[in-house]
N, C-alpha and C positions, 0 to 999 in steps of 0.2 A: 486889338490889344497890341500894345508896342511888343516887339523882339526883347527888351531889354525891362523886365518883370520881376517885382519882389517875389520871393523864392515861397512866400506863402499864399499868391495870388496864380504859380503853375500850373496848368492843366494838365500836366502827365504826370504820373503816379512815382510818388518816392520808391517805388517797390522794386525798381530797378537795380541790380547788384552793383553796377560799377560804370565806369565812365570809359571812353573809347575815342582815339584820338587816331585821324585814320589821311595819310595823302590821297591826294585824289588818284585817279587812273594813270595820267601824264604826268606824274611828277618826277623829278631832275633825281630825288631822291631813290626812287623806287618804289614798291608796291610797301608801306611800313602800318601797321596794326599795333597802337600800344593800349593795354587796357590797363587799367587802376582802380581797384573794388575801392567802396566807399571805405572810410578809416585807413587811408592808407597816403602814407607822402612820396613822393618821386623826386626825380631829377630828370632832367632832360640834357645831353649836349656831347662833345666831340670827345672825351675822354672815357677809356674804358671804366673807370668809377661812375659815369652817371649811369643811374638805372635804368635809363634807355639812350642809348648811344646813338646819334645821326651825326653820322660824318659826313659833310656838306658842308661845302662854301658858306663862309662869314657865320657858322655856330662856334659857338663859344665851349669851352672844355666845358664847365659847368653851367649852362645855359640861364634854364629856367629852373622853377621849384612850383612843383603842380600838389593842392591837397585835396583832396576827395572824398566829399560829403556827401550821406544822400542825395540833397538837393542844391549842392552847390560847387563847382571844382575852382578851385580860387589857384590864379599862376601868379606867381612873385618871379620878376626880373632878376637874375643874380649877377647883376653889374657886369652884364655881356657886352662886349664892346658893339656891335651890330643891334643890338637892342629885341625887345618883344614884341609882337605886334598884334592885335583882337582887330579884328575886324580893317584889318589897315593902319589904325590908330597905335600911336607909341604908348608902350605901358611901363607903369615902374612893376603893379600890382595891379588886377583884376579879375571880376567874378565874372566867368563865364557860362554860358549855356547852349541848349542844342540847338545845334545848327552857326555856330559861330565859327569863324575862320581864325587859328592859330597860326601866326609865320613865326618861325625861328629860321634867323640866316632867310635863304630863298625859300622852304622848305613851310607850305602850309599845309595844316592839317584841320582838318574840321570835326567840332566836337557833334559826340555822339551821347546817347544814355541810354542804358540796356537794363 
C-alpha cells in the first residue's frame, strides 16, 4: 500500500487524540515536540503570536497553518517567503500523514499520531 492513502483506507485507528510533529535528534533547531489534539488549528513560525514559535533561519513570522482531524492534519502555506515543504516537495496546501517529513525554513519535523 502506497504511503500516500485515502484517509478511509488507514490502517491505524482514529482513536488517537492528537497529532505530534516532532525534529529529529540532530536538528539545527533543537530538541522541539509540538502536539495538536484533533479539532484544533495552529500556527507555526518566527513571531511570538504563532502558536508554536521556531526561530530558525528562513521561517516566516507566520509560517504555516496546521488543522487537526482525527484522520487527517492538513498544513496550508501562509505565503512564507521560503515556502513549505511534505516530503521535499513545495506546497501551497497539503494532507499529510504518519510518518511524513515537514520542513519549514531548514527546520523538519516528522509527523506522528497518538
Amino acid at each position: 500500500m502506497s504511503p500516500r492513502r485515502d484517509a478511509l483506507e488507514w490502517p491505524w485507528s482514529p482513536a488517537g487524540v492528537m497529532w505530534i510533529l516532532q525534529t529529529q535528534p540532530d536538528s539545527e533547531a533543537g530538541a522541539l515536540r509540538f502536539r495538536i489534539p484533533h479539532g484544533q488549528i495552529k500556527t507555526i513560525g518566527r513571531a511570538p503570536r504563532a502558536d508554536f514559535v521556531l526561530d530558525a533561519p528562513l521561517v516566516s513570522r507566520l509560517h504555516c497553518r496546521l488543522t487537526a482531524r482525527p484522520r487527517t492534519l492538513e498544513i496550508v502555506d501562509l505565503d512564507s517567503t521560503n515556502g513549505t515543504f511534505v516530503n521535499d516537495r513545495p506546497v501551497k496546501r497539503a494532507t499529510v500523514v504518519p510518518g511524513d517529513c515537514l520542513r519549514i525554513g531548514r527546520v523538519e519535523l516528522v509527523v506522528r499520531h497518538e
